[in-house]
C-alpha positions as CSV (number, residue, x, y, z in Angstrom):
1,X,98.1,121.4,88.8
2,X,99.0,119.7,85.9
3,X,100.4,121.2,82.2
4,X,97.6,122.4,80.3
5,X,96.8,120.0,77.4
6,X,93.3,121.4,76.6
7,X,92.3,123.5,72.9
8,X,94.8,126.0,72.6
9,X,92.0,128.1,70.1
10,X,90.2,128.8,73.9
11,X,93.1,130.4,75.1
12,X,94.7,132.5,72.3
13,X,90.6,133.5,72.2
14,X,90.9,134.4,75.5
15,X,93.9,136.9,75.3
16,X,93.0,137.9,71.9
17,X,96.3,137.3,70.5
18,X,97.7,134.4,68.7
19,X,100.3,133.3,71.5
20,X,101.0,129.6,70.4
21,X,101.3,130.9,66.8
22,X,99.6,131.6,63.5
23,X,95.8,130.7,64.2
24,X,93.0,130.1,61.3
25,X,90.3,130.0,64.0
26,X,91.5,133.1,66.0
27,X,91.3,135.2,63.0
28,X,87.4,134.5,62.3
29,X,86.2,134.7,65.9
30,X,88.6,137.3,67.8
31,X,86.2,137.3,71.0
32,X,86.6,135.2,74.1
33,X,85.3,131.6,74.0
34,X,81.9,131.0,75.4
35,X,78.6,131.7,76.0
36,X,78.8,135.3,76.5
37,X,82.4,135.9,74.8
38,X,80.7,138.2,72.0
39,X,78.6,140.1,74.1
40,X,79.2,143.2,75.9
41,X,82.2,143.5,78.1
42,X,82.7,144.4,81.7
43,X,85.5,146.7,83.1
44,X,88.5,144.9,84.0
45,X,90.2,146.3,87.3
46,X,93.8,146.8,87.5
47,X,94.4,143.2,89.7
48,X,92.8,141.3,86.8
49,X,94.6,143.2,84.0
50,X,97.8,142.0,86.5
51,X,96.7,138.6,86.9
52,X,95.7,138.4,82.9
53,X,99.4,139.4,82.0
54,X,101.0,136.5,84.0
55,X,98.4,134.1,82.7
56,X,99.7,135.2,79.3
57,X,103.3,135.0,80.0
58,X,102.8,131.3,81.8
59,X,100.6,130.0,78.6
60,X,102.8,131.8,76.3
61,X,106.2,129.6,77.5
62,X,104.4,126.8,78.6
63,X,105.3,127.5,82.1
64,X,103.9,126.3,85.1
65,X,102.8,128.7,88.6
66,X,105.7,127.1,91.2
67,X,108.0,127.0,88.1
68,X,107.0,130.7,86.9
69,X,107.2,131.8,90.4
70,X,110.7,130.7,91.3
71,X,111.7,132.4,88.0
72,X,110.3,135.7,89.3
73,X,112.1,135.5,92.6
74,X,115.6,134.8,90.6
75,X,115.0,137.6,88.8
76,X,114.3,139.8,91.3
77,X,117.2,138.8,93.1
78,X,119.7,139.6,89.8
79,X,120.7,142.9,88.8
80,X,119.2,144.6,85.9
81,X,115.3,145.6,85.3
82,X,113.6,142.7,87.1
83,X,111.2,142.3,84.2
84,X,113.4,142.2,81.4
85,X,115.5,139.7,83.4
86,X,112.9,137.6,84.6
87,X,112.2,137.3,79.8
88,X,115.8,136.8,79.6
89,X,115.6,133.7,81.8
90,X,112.5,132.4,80.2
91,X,114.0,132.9,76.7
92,X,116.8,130.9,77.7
93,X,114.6,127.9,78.8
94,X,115.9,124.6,76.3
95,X,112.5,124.2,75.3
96,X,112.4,128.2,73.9
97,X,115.9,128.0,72.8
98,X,115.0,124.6,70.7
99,X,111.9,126.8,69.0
100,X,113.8,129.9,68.6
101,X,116.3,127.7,66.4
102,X,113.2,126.8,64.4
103,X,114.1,123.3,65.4
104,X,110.2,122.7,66.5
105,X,107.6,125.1,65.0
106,X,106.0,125.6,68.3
107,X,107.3,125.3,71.7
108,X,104.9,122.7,72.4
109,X,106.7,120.7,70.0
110,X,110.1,121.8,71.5
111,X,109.6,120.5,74.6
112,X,108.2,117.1,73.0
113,X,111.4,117.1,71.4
114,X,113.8,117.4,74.3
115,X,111.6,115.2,76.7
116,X,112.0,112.3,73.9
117,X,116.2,113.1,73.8
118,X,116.7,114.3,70.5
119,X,118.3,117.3,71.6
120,X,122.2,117.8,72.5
121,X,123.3,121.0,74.4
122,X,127.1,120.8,73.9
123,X,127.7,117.5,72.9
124,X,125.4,115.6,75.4
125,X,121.9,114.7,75.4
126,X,119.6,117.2,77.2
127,X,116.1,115.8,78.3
128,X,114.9,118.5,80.9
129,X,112.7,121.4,78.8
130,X,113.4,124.0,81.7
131,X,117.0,123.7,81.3
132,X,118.6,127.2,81.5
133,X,120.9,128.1,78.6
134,X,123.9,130.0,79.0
135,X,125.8,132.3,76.1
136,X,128.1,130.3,74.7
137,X,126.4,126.8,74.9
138,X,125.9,124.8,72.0
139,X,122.1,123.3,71.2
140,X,122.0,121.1,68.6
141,X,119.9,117.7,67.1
142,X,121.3,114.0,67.9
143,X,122.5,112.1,65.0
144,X,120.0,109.6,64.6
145,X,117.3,112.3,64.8
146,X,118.4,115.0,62.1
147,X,116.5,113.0,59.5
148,X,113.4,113.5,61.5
149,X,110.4,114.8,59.8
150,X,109.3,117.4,61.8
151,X,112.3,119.3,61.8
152,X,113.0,119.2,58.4
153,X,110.1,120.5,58.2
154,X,110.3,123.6,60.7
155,X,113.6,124.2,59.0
156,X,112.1,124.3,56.1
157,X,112.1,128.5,55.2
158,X,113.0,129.2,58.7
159,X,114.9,132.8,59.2
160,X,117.2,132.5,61.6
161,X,118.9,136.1,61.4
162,X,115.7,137.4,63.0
163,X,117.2,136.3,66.4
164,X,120.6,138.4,66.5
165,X,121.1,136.3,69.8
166,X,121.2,133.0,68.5
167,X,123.8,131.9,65.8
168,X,122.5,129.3,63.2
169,X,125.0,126.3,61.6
170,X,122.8,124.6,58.7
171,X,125.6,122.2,58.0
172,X,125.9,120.8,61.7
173,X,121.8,121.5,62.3
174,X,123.4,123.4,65.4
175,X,123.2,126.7,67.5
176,X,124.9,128.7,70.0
177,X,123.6,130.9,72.2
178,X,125.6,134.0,72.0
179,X,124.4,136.2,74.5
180,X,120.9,136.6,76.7
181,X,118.3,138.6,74.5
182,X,117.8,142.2,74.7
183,X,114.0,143.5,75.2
184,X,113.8,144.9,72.3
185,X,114.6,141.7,70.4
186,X,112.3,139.6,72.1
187,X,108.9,139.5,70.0
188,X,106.6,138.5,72.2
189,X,104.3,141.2,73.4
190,X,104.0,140.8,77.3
191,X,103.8,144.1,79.4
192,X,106.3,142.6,82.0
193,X,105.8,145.6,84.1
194,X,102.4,144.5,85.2
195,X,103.4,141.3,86.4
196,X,106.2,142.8,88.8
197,X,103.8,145.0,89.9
198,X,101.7,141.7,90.8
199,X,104.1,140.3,92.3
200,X,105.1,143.0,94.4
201,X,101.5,143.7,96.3
């Protein structure tokens, strides 16, 4: 299975929230795409509520099934609630960490970024989007890229102090990651406890 490319409208239509951002479309028709999206809607059993959280989660972080599935078993395997853990580790993907800095205003554009080597993590170039992050690394922009103009403009307004994880140096166009996210801080609205409890059947 390859990474889905296709109208991102048809998905964040799908889940009813605007998961890969702020969405013009998604606000004027706030029913699932297709024939029947508006029309009147069957009961959804407990497996496909399950099944429609994980879907969410993948899309959400750009994540593939293997990738999303290894991910789950490490954080199984780690101490702490398993789903909280198994957000920690996708927060801490290079791609997220990249958007988080406001580097890229999606994660889309994140990954494009680090797959085309404009992004450092202490000191050397980083080209691999899953790359996990640990507190205390430094993420920042190449030399030759800082004058590029999609992350001047994503800077442009950006507020970094929303992410009490992340420190933010403007002069240096440079972050660390200080320590893994709590819950709590993570805005993203996934009910994590339904995909363990996928997982777990």
């Amino acid at each position: 299975m390859a990474r889905y490319t296709g109208p991102r409208t048809k998905i964040a239509r799908k889940f009813g929230e605007p998961i890969f951002g702020a969405d013009k479309v998604l606000s004027k028709k706030n029913y699932p795409p297709g024939q029947h999206g508006n029309s009147r809607k069957r009961k959804t059993s407990e497996y496909g509520i399950q099944l429609r959280e994980k879907q969410k989660a993948k899309y959400t972080y750009g994540v593939l099934e293997k990738q999303f599935r290894k991910m789950f078993d490490k954080a199984s395997r780690s101490k702490g609630i398993t789903g909280e853990v198994l957000l920690q580790l996708l927060e801490s993907r290079l791609d997220n960490v990249v958007f988080r800095l406001g580097l890229a205003p999606t994660r889309a554009a994140a990954r494009q970024l680090v797959s085309h080597r404009h992004v450092m993590v202490d000191g050397k170039v980083v080209n691999i989007p899953s790359c996990s992050i640990k507190p205390g690394q430094i993420i920042g922009i190449r030399e030759k890229s800082k004058s590029l103009e999609v992350i001047i403009n994503a800077l442009a307004g950006f507020n970094h102090s929303k992410y009490p994880w992340i420190e933010w140096e403007q002069s240096s166009l440079a972050g660390k990651l200080l320590h893994l996210p709590e819950r709590t801080d993570i805005p993203e609205e996934i009910k994590e406890q339904l995909i363990v409890e996928l997982y777990s059947k």
